[in-house]
N, C-alpha and C positions, 0 to 999 in steps of 0.2 A: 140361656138359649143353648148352651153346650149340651150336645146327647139328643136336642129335640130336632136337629135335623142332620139327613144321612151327609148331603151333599149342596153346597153351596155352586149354583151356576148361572156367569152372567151369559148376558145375551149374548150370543155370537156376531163378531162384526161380519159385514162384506166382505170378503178376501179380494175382491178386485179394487177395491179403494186402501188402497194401503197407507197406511198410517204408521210412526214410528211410536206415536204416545198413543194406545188405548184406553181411555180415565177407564170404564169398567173394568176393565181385567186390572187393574191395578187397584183400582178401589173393592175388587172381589180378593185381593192378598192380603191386603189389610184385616177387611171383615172374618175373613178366614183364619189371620192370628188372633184375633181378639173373642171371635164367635167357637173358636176351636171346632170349625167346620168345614172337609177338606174341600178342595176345590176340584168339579168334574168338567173339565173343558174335553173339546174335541169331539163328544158325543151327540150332545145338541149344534146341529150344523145349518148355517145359511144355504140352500143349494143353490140357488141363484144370483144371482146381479141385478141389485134392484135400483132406482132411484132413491136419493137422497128421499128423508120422508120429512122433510125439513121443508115448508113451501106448500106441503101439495095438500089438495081436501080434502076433506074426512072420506068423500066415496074412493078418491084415487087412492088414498094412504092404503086402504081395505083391500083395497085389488091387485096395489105393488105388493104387497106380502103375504097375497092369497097365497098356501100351498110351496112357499121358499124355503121352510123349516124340517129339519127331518132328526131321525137320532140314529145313529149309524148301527148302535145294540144297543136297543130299547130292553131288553132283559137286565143290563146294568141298573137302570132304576125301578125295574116294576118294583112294584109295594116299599118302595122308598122314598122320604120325606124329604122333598127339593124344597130349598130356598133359591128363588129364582130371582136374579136382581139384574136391575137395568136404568140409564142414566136418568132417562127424562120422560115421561108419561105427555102424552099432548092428548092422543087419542083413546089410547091403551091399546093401538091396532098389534104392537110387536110384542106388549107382554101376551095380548089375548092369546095371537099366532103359537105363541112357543108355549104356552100354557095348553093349547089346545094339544099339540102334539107329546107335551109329557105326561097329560092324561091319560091320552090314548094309551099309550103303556102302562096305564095299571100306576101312575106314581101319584102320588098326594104335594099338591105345591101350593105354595105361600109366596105371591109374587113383590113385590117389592121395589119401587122406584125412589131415584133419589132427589129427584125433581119434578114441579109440575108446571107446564110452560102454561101460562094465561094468556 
């Protein structure tokens, strides 16, 4: 997997729920020594404050994360090969959201969860 992709990024948390243990970002520095694939945080950004999507139904989950997602310089990835990783997959509503917006910019991504909640 070394070389096959530009830039490893997980999903961006809430900033208004702060947390002292992030498992993504820490399970994206791991994968990042072992994938030798650097890490691009800060670019892919939550812009808003959403509800936990933990609880909620498949139509709310779609609606709290309509349009939260943004890339501050989307020229950083155009035509670059994202590995997009994120904890837990229920619905796919946060990989879809942020897969949609690094598309938009012209980048090629391969999304990737490390869970699937049943």
């Amino acid at each position: 997997m070394a070389g096959e992709f530009d830039y490893l990024i997980p999903v961006p948390a809430d900033k208004k729920r702060k947390r002292e243990f992030c498992p993504i970002r820490e399970i994206a520095k791991i994968l990042s020594r072992i994938l030798h694939i650097g890490i691009l945080t800060g670019n892919l950004v939550k812009t808003g404050t959403t509800e936990p999507q933990a609880g909620l139904s498949r139509s709310k989950r779609l609606k709290n994360l309509d349009g939260v997602f943004d890339l501050k310089n989307p020229s950083v990835i155009a035509g670059k090969k994202i590995l997009l990783i994120d904890d837990v997959y229920t619905t796919g509503t946060t990989i879809k959201q942020c897969t949609k917006v690094l598309v938009k910019a012209k980048a090629d991504v391969v999304a990737v969860t490390l869970a699937r909640s049943i």
